[in-house]
MIDOPA-45999 format. One record per residue (C-alpha): residue in three letters; z, y, x. Coordinates in steps of 0.25 Angstrom, whole numbers, plus 5000, padded with zeros to 4 digits. Layout:
// MIDOPA-45999
ALAZYX/...
//
This chain:
// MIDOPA-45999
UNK502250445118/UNK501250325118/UNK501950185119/UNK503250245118/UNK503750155103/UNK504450035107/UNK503349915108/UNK504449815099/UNK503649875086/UNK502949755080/UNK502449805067/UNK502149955061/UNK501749985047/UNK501150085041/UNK500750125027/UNK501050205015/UNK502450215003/UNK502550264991/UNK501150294989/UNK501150354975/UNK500050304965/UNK499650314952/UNK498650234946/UNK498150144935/UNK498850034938/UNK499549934926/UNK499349804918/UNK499549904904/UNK498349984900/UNK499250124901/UNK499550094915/UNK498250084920/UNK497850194909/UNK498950294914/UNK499150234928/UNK500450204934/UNK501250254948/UNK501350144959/UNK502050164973/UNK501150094986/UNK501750064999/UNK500750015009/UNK501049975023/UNK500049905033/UNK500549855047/UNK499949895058/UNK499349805067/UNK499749855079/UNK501049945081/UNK500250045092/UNK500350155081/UNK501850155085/UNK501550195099/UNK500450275100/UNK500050345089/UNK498550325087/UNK498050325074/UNK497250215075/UNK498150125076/UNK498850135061/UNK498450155047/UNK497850265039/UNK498750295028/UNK497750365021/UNK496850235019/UNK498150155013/UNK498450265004/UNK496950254999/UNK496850114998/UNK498250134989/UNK497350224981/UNK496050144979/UNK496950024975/UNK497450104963/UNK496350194960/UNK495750084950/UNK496650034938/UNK497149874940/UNK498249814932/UNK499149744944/UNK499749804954/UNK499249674964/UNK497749714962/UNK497949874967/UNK498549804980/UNK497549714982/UNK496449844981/UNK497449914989/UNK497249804998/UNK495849794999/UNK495749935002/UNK496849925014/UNK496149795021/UNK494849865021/UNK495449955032/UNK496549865038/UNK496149735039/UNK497149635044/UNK498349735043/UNK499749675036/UNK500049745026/UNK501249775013/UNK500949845001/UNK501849874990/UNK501349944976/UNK502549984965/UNK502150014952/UNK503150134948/UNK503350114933/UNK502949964928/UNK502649944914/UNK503749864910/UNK504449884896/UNK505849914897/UNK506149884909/UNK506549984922/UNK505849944933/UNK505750004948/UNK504349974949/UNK503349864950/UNK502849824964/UNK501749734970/UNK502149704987/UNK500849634994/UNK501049615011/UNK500049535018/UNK498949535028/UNK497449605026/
//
């Protein structure tokens, strides 16, 4: 079925949600001493839409490599969320330069006396 997708697509991403993380992450010494639960949504666009049509693996992403580049920037203890995605980052661009690119990290339970709170989030987009 080569060729058969509609040629109007302009962009395609690809990428991982809800990665699941825990790690010692925080700005308090118990946070990074017991670690805390994080969420990551990673999403790189493709840099041509060929995937779409015919389904050679060259031309996308390997998951595996993003979910590994989530790991290695949480595997060392950092007090700002910012930092883990600028390792997280650096990791990704090694293997994609010159891809667009959204990643988004919520922190599941923010140390915040007396206050309910969803989550925390650092959101970075941009260009490698």
């Amino acid at each position: 079925m080569k060729g058969t997708i509609d040629k109007t697509i302009k962009s395609c991403w690809v990428g991982l949600s809800d990665v699941l993380i825990n790690a010692p992450i925080g700005v308090h010494d118990f946070e990074r001493e017991q670690g805390n639960q994080f969420v990551v949504d990673f999403e790189v666009k493709l840099k041509y839409v060929h995937s779409v049509r015919t389904d050679e693996l060259d031309h996308t992403i390997d998951y595996s490599m993003l979910f590994e580049a989530i790991q290695k920037g949480f595997a060392e203890p950092a007090f700002l969320l910012e930092f883990v995605a600028g390792r997280i980052l650096t990791e990704v661009r090694a293997y994609l330069p010159d891809h667009q690119y959204k990643l988004c990290i919520r922190k599941l339970t923010p140390a915040i006396p007396n206050a309910q709170i969803g989550h925390s989030i650092v959101r970075l987009r941009g260009k490698f």
